[in-house]
Structure formats: C-alpha cells, structure tokens
C-alpha positions in Angstrom: 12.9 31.8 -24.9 11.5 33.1 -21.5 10.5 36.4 -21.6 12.8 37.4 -18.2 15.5 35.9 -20.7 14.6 38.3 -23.6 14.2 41.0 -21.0 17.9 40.5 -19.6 19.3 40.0 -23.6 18.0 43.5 -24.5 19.1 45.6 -21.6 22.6 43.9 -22.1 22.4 45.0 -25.7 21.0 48.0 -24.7 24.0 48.9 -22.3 26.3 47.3 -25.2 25.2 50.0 -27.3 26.0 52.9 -24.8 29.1 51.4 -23.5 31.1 54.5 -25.3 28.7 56.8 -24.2 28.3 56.4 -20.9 32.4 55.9 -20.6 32.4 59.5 -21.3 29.7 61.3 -19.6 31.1 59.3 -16.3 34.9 60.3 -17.3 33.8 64.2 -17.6 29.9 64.7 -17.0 29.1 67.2 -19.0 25.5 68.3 -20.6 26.9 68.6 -23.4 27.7 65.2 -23.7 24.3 64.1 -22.5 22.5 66.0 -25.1 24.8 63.6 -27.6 24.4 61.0 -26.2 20.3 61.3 -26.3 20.6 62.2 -29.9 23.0 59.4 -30.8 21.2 56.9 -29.1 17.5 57.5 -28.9 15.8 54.1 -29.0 18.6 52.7 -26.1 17.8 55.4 -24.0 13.9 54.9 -25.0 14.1 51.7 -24.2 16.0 52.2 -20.8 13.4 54.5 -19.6 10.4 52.3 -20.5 12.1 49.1 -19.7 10.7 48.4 -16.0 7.3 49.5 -17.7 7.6 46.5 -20.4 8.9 44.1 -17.9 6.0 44.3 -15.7 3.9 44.4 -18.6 5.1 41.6 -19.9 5.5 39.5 -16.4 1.8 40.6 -16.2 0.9 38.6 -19.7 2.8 35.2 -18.3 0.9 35.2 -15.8 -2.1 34.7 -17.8 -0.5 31.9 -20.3 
C-alpha cells in the first residue's frame, strides 16, 4: 500500500472516530465539550495534530526508496 494511501485511510478513520464528537461541539460549541472530547479521544486528536508532521516525514522517506 502507498504510503499517501495509508495516510488518507487513517485520517478517514481518524475523523470516523470523532464523527460524534465533533457533531456536538459544532451543534453547541462549548469548552466543556472540548475538554471531553480531548479526554475521550486522545490518540485521534494526537494523531490529527501530528498528522501533517508524519506525512511529510513519511513523503520525505519515499523519496529516498
């Protein structure tokens, strides 16, 4: 599998995950329900936040191969 492939499949997964979540916060933002959502979902938001970092990262190894 490509790695621009793998990259797509886990941010779709990623957003699969916090599809409940982020229906709420946009329905009634709260903090409240951001401060929930962080604690129910830490490794989604983790990898949200770190996701353009990986991508290049890994874009950056196939050029190499």
């Amino acid at each position: 599998m490509k790695l621009n492939r793998y990259s797509y499949l886990l941010a779709i997964f990623i957003f699969i995950d916090l599809y409940a979540e982020i229906k709420i916060i946009i329905d009634q933002f709260t903090f409240y329900a951001l401060y929930f959502a962080f604690l129910r979902h830490p490794l989604a938001f983790f990898m949200i936040f770190t996701f353009p970092y990986l991508n290049m990262k890994l874009n950056k190894l196939k050029l190499f191969n």
